[in-house]
C-alpha positions in Angstrom: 91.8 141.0 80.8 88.9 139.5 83.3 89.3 136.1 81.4 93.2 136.2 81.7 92.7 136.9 85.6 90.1 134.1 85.7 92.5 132.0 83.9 95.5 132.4 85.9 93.4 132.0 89.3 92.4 128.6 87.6 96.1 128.0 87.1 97.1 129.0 90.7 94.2 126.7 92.2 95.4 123.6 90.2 99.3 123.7 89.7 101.8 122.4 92.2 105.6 124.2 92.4 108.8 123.0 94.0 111.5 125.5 93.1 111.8 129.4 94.3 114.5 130.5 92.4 113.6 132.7 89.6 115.1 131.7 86.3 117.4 134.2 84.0 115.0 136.8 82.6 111.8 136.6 84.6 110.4 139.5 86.4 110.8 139.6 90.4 107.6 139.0 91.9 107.5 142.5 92.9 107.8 143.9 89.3 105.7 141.7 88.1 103.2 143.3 90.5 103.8 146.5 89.3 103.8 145.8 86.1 100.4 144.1 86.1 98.9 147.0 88.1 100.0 149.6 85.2 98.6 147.4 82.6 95.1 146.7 84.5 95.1 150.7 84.9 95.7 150.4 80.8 92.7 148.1 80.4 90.5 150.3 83.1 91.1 153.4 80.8 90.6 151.4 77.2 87.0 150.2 79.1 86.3 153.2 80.5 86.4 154.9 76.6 84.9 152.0 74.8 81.6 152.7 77.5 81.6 156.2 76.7 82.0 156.1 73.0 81.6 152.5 71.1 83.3 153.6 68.1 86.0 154.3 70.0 89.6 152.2 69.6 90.3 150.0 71.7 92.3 147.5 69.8 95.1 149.9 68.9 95.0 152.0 72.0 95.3 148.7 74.1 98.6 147.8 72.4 100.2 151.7 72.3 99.3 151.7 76.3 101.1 148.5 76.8 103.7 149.3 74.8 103.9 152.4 77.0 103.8 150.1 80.0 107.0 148.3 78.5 108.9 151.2 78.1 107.8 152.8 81.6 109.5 149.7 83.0 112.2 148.7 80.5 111.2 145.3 79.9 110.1 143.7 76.1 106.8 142.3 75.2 108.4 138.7 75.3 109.9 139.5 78.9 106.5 140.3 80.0 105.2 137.4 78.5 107.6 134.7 79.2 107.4 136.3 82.7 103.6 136.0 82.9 103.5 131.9 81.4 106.2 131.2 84.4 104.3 132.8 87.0 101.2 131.3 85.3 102.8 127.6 86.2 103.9 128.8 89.6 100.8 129.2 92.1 102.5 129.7 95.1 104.3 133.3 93.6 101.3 133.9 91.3 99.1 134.0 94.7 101.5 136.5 96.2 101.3 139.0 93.3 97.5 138.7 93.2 97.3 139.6 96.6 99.8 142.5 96.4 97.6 143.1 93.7 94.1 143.7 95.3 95.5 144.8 98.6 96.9 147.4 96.4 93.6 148.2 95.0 91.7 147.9 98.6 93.8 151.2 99.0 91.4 154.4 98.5 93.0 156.7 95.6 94.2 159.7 97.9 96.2 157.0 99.8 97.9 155.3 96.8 99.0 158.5 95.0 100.5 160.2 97.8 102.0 157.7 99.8 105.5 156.8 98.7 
């Protein structure tokens, strides 16, 4: 997941964008954020096992937590994905959701979890 993060910061430094409106089928920006924070929570947990016990699962516990991810949301694999390679060519909404992203990781736990 670090390489994809690396990836699409390589993306967002490079790529140039001209249109705001969202196409049919793509993710708001905002659930797009979400949705990438569940599934880096996903990966955190798969790491967090595979450190503690190397014969542990990852592969197959990856996909059944992202599959959970999915359903938590209501959106497909390929909506996730065609979501992703749109915000992928589009740097100046991609650099939004990465900084919703770690702001929302700056947050200490207590502060997260019980502010609504």
């Amino acid at each position: 997941m670090i390489r994809t993060f690396c990836l699409l910061l390589l993306l967002a430094l490079f790529a140039c964008a001209d249109e705001k409106k969202l196409p049919p089928k793509i993710l708001g920006a905002d659930s797009m954020q979400v949705v990438l924070y569940d599934m880096l929570e996903a990966d955190e947990m798969v790491t967090y096992n595979v450190l503690k016990d190397s014969s542990y699962q990852s592969g197959a516990t990856r996909i059944a937590l992202y599959e959970k991810v999915f359903n938590k949301h209501k959106i497909t694999k390929d909506q996730f994905q065609e979501s992703l390679r749109y915000y992928e060519s589009r740097p100046d909404f991609l650099k939004g959701i990465f900084d919703s992203l770690k702001a929302r990781s700056d947050k200490p736990a207590d502060t997260a979890r019980h502010h609504k």
